[in-house]
VOPAGU-2260 file (C-alpha; in pm, 1 decimal, decimal comma):
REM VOPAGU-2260
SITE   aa  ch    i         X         Y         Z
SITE  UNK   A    0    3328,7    -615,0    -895,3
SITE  UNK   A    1    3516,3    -644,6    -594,2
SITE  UNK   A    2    3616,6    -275,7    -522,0
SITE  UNK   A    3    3302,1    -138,4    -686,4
SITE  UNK   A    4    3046,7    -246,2    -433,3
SITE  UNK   A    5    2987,3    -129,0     -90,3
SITE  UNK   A    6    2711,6    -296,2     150,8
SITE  UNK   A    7    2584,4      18,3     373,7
SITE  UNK   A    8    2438,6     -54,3     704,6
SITE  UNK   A    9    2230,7     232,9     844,2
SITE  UNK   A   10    2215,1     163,0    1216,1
SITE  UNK   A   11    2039,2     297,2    1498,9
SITE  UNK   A   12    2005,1     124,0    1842,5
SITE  UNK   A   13    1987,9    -243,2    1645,1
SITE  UNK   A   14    2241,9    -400,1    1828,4
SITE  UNK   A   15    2021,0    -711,1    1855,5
SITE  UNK   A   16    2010,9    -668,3    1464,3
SITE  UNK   A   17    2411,4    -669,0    1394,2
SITE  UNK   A   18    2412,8    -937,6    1633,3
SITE  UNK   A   19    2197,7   -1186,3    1463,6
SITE  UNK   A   20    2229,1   -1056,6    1057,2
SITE  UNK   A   21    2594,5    -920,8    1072,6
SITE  UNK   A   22    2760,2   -1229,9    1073,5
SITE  UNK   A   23    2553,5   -1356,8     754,9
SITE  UNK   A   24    2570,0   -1053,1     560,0
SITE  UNK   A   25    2939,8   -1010,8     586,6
SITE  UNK   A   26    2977,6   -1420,6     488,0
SITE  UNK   A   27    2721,1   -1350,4     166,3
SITE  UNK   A   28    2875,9   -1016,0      44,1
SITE  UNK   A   29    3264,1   -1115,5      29,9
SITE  UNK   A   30    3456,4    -969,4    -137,9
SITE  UNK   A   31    3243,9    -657,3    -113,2
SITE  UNK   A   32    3335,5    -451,0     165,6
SITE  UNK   A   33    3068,8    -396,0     468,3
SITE  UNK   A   34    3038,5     -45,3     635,1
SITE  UNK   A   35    2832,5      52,0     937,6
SITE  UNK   A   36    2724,6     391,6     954,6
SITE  UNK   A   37    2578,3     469,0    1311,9
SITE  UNK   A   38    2327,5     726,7    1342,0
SITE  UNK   A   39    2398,1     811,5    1707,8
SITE  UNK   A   40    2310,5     490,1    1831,2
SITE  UNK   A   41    2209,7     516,0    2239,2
SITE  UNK   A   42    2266,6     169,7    2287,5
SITE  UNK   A   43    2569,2     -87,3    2324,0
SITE  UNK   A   44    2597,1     -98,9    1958,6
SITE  UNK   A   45    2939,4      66,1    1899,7
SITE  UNK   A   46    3108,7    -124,8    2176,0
SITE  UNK   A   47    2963,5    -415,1    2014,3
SITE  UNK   A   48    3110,3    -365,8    1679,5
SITE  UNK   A   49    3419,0    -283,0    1841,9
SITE  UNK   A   50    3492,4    -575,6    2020,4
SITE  UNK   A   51    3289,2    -824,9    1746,5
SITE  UNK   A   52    3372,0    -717,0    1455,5
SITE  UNK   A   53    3687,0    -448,9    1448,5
SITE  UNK   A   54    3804,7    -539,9    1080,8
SITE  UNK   A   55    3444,4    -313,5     961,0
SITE  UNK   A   56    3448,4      10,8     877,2
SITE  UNK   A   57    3221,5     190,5    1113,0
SITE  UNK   A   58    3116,5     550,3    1088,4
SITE  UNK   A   59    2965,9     738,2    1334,9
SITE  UNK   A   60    2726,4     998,4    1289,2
SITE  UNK   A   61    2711,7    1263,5    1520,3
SITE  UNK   A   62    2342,1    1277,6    1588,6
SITE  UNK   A   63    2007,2    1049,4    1437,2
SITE  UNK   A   64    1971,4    1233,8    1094,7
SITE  UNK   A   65    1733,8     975,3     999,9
SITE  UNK   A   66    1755,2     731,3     687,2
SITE  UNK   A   67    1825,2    1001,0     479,8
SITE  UNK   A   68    2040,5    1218,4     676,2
SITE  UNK   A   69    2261,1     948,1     790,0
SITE  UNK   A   70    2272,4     812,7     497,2
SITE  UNK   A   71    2366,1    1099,3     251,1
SITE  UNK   A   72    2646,2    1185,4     546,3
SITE  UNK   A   73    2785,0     834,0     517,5
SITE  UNK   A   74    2786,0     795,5     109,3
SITE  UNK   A   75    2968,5    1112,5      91,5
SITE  UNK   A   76    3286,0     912,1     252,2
SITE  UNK   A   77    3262,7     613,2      33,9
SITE  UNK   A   78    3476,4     565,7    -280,2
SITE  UNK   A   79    3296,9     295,4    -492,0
SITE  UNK   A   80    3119,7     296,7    -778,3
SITE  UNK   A   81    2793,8     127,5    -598,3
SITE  UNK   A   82    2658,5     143,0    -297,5
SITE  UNK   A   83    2381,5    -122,6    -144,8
SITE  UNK   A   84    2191,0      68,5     132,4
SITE  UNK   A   85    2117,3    -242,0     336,9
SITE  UNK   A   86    1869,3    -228,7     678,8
SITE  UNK   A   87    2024,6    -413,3     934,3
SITE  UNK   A   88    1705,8    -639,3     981,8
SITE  UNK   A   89    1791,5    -836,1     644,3
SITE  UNK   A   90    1874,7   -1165,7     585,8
SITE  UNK   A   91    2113,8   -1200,9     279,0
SITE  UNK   A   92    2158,4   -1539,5      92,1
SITE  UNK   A   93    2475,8   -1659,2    -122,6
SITE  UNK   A   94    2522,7   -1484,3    -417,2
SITE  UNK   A   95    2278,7   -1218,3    -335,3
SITE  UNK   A   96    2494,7    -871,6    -484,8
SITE  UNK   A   97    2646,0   -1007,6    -838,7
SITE  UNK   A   98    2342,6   -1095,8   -1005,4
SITE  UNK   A   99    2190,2    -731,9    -946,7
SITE  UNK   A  100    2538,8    -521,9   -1017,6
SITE  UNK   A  101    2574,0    -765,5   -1327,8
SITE  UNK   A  102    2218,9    -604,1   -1434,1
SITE  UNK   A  103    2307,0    -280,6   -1370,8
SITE  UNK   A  104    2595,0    -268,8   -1575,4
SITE  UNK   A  105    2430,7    -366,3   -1886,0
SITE  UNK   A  106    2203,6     -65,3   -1859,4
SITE  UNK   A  107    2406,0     205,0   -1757,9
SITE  UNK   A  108    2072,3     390,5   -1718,3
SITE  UNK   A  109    1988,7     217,2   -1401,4
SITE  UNK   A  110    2030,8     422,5   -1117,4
SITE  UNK   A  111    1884,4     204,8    -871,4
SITE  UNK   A  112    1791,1    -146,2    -848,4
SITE  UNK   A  113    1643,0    -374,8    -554,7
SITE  UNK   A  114    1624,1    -739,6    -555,6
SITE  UNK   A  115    1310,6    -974,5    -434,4
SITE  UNK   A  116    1262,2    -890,3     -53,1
SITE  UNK   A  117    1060,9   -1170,8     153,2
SITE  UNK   A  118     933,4   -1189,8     421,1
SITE  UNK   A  119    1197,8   -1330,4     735,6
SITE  UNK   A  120     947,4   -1513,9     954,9
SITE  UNK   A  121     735,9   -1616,7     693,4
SITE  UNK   A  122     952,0   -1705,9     448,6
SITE  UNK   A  123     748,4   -1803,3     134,3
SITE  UNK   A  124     604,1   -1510,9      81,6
SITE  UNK   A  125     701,0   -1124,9      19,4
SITE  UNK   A  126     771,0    -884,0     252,8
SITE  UNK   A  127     602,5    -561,4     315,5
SITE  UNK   A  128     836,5    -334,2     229,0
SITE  UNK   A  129     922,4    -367,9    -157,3
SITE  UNK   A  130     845,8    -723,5    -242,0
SITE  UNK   A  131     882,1    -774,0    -591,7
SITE  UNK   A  132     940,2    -392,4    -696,9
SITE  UNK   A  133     742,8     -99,0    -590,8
SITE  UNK   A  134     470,5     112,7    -845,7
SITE  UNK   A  135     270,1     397,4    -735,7
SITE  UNK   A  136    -114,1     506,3    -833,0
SITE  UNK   A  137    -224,5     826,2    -997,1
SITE  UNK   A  138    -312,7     967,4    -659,1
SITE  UNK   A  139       3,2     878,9    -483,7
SITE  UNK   A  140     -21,8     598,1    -317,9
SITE  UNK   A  141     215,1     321,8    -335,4
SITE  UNK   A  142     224,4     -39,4    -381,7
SITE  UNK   A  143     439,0    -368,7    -463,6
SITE  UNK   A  144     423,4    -653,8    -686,8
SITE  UNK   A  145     377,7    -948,5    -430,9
SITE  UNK   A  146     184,2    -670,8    -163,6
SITE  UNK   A  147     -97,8    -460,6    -224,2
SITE  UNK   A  148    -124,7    -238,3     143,2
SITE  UNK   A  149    -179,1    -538,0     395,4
SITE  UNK   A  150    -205,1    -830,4     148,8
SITE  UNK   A  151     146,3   -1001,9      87,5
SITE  UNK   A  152     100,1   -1256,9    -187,0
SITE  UNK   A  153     290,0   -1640,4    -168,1
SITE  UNK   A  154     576,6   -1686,2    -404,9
SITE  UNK   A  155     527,9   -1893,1    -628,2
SITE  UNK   A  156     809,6   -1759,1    -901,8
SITE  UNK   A  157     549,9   -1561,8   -1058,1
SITE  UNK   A  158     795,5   -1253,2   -1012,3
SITE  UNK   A  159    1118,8   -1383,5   -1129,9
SITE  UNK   A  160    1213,7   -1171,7   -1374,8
SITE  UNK   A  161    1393,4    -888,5   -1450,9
SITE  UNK   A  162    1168,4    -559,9   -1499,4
SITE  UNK   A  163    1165,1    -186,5   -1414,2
SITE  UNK   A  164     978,1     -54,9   -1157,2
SITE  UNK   A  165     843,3     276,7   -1034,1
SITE  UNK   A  166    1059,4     269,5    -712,7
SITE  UNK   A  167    1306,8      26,3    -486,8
SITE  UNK   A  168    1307,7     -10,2    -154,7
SITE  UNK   A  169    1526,7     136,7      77,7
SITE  UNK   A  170    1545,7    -190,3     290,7
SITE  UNK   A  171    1754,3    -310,9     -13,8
SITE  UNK   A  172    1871,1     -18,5    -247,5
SITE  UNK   A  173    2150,3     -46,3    -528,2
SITE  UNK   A  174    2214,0     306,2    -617,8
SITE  UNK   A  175    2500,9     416,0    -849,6
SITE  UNK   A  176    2709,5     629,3    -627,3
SITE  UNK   A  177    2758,4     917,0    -924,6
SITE  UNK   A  178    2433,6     951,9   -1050,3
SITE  UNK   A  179    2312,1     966,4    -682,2
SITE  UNK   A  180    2536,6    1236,4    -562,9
SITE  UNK   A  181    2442,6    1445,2    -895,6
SITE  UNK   A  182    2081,8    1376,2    -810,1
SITE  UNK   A  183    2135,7    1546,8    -483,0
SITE  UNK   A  184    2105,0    1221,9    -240,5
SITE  UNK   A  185    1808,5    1141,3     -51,8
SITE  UNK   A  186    1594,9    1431,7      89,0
SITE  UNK   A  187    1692,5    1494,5     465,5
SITE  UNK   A  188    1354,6    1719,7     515,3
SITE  UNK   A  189    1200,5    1390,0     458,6
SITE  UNK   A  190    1401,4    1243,6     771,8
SITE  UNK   A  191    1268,0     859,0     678,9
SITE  UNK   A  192     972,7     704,3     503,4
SITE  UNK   A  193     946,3     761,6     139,6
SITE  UNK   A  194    1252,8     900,1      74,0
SITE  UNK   A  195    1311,2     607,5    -147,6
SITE  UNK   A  196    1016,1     659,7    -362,0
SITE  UNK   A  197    1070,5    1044,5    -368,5
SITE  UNK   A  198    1435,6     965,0    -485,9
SITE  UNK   A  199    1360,8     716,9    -766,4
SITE  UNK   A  200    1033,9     960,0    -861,1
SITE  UNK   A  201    1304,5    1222,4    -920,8
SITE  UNK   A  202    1517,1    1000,4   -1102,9
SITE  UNK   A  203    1252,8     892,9   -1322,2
SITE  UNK   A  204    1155,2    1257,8   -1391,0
SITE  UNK   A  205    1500,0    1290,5   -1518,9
SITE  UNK   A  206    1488,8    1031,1   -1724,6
SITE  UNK   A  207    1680,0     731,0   -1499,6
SITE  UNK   A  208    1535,9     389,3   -1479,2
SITE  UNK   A  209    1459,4     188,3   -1175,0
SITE  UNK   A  210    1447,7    -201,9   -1195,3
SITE  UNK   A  211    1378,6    -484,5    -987,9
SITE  UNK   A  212    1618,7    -779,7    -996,6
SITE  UNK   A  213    1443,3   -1106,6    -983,7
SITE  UNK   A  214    1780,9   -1342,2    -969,9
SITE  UNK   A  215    1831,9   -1224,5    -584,6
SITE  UNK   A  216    1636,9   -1270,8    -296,9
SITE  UNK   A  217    1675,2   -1140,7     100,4
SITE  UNK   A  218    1499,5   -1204,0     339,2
SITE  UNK   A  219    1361,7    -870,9     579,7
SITE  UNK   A  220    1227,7    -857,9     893,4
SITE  UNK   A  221    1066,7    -516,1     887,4
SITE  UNK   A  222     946,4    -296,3    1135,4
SITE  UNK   A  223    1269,0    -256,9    1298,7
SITE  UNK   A  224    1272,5      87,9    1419,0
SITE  UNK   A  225     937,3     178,8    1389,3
SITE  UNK   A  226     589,0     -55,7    1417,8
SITE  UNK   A  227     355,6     -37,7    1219,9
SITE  UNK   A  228     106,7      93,1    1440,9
SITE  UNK   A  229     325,6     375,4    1544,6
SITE  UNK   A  230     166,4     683,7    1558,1
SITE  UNK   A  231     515,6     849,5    1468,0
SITE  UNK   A  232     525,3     603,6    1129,0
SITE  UNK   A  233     204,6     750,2    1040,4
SITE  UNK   A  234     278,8    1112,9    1062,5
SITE  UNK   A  235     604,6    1022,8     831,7
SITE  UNK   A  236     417,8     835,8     594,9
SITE  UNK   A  237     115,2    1083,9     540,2
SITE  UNK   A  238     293,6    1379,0     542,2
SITE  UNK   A  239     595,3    1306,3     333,8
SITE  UNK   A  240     353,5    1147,4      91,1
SITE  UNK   A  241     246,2    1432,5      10,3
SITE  UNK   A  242     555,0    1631,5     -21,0
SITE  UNK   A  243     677,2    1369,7    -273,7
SITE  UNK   A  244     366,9    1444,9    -433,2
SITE  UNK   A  245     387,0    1854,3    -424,4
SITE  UNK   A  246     763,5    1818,2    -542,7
SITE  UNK   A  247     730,5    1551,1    -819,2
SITE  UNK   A  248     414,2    1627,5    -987,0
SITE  UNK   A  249     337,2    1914,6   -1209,3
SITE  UNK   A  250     101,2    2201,4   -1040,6
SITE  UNK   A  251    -169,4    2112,9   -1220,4
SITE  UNK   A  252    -134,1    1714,0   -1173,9
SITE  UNK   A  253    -124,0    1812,0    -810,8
SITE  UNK   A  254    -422,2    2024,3    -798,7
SITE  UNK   A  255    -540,6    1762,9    -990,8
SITE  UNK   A  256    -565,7    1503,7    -694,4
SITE  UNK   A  257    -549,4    1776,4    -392,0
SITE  UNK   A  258    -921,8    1742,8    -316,4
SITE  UNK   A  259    -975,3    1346,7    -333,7
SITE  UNK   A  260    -665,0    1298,6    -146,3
SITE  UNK   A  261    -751,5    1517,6     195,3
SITE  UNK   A  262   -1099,0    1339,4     133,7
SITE  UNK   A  263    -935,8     978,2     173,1
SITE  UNK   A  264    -668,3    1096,7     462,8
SITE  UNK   A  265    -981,3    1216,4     622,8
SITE  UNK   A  266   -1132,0     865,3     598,9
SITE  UNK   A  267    -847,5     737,8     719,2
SITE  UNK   A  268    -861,3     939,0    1018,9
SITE  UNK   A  269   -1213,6     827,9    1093,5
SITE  UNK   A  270   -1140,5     461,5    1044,7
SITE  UNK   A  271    -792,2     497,3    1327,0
SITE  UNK   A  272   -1052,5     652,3    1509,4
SITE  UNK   A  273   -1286,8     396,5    1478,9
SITE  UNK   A  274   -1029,9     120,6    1566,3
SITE  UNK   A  275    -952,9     320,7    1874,6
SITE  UNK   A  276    -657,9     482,8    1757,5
SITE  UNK   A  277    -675,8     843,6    1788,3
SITE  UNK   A  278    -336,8     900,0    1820,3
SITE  UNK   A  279    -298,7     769,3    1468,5
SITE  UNK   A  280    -582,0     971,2    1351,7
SITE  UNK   A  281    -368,9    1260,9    1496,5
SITE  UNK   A  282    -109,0    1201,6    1305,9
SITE  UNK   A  283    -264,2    1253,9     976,8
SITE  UNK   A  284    -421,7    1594,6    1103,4
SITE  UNK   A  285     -58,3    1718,6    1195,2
SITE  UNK   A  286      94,2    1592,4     914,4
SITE  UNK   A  287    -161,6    1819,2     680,6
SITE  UNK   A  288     -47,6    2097,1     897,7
SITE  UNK   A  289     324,3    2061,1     887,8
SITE  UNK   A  290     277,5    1973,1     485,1
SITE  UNK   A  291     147,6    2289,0     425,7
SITE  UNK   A  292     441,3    2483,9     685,9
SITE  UNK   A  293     688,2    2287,5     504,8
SITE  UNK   A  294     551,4    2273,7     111,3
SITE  UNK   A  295     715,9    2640,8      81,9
SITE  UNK   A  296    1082,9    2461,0      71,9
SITE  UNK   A  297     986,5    2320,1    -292,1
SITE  UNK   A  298     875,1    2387,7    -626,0
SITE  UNK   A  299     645,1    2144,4    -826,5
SITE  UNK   A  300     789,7    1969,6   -1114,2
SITE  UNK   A  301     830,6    2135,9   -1436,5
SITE  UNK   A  302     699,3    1830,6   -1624,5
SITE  UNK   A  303     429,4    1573,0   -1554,8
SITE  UNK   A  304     507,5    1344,0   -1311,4
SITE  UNK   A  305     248,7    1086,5   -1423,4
SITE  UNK   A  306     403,5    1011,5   -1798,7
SITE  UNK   A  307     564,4     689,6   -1665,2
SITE  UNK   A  308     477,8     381,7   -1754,5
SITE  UNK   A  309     474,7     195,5   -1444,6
SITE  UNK   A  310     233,5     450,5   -1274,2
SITE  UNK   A  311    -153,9     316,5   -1219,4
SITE  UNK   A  312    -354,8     522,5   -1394,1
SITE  UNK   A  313    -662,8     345,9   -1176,9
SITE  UNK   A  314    -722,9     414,9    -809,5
SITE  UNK   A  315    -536,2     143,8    -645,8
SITE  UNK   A  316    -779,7     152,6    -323,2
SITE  UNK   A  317   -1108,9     171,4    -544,3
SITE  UNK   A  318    -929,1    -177,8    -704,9
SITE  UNK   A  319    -838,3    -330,8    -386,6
SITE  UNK   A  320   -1116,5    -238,8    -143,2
SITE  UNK   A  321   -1390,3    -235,5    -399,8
SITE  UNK   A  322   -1278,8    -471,1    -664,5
SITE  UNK   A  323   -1143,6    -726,3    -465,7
SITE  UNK   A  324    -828,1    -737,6    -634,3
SITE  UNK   A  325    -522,5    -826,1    -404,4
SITE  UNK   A  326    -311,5    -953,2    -616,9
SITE  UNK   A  327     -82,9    -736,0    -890,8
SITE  UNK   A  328    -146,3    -931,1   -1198,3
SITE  UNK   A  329    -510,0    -884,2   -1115,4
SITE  UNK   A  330    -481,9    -504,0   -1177,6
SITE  UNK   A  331    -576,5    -357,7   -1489,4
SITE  UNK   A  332    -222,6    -249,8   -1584,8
């Protein structure tokens, strides 16, 4: 597996990030090579890698295309026949790559895999972003095994296994490099957030499969190059949630849903406002606007984009909110 594997590091200003991860990702992944790509970092992180570490392959990217720009620009220079699309806020642990390639291999309809991502600072339990393999509702909105929106759930081994999934994370993405260049890479209008859904959601439309790899865990900080609370991380999140909707769903699944969602973005907007964060709330009304500026770039999906399995046919906020039910193997599945 040696030459087949290649650990991609999307950075951007995270010097403090190659400084304390680096080291421990390059000791876990031998003797898979690590590449940095730099998306026009404005920091000290290329002199950094140059003096620290001058045996890795850097690339530098002429301006911040964002996950998916810099990261379609980078894969097109890489020769192997995986790539692992790594955030530079993640922990790796020994053995952390073979275990997921190994699965991959025996089902050459795999395009993309992700193993179980905890959290770094509190390390029993799962981290935001992913945990134990990422589903989706009938309305759009996604979810985890391990994490239901706010509510990260202990591990306990309940997620062990090997299973597929709706989507994989992009903090920790296998991807085989063919099928992902004949897929058209990740969607630069997207710029970052969701990409990684939108891409597997493709895949899955054309009949790909997306698993989660319980036999390796990392460890992910999150948050690392834009908080939570950011108003910017809203905009990105509501409106390219609903260009992954407008692109992967049928017309009529999407007219479907249209109504109810503005309804709940609009709720959301009241309760940012409520909190005292009308910035946020502003967010959502722009995104809406540029959605429906940028929605002209696409065509809806030929097919439904609800036939999978591993899509909630429930509301997943009627089961949380109302329902009480945080955990995933509480959901009526």
């Amino acid at each position: 597996m040696a030459d087949s594997v290649a650990v991609v590091i999307l950075n951007f200003n995270g010097r403090n990030y190659l400084e304390k991860f680096l080291p421990n990702v390059i000791q876990n992944s031998s003797p898979h090579e690590v590449i940095i790509a730099d998306n026009a970092s404005t920091d000290d992180s290329i002199d950094y890698l140059r003096t620290s570490f001058p045996e890795i392959k850097l690339i530098e990217i002429p301006e911040n295309l964002g996950y998916s720009g810099g990261y379609n620009y980078a894969l097109k220079q890489i020769k192997t026949e995986y790539y692992i699309l790594l955030n530079s806020d993640v922990e790796t642990t020994p053995n952390w790559i073979d275990p997921v390639i190994r699965l991959m291999k025996q089902n050459e309809n795999i395009i993309a895999c992700q193993p179980k991502i905890k959290s770094y600072h509190l390390k029993e339990y799962f981290e935001y972003a992913g945990a134990a393999g990422g589903f989706i509702d009938h309305l759009g909105y996604p979810f985890c095994r391990g994490r239901i929106f706010s509510h990260l759930e202990k591990d306990l081994g309940q997620y062990d296994d090997n299973i597929p999934v709706f989507w994989a994370t992009g903090a920790c993405l296998f991807v085989h490099s063919k099928s992902f260049h004949e897929l058209g890479g990740l969607d630069e209008k997207l710029f970052a957030h969701m990409e990684e859904i939108d891409f597997c959601w493709h895949a899955k439309n054309e009949g790909y499969e997306i698993y989660y790899c319980g036999e390796s865990t990392v460890y992910h900080v999150g948050g690392g190059t834009l908080k939570a609370e950011s108003p910017l991380k809203t905009y990105l999140n509501f409106r390219n949630n609903w260009l992954l909707l407008y692109k992967n769903l049928s017309k009529e699944e999407f007219e479907s849903i249209r109504k109810r969602r503005r309804l709940l973005d609009a709720l959301a907007a009241i309760q940012f406002v409520a909190k005292g964060k009308k910035a946020n709330a502003n967010a959502i009304l722009k995104a809406h606007r540029d959605f429906k500026k940028m929605k002209k770039d696409y065509q809806h999906g030929q097919d439904s984009g609800l036939k999978h399995v591993e899509v909630f046919k429930e509301s997943i906020i009627k089961s949380f909110f109302v329902k009480g039910k945080k955990k995933f193997s509480e959901l009526n599945f």
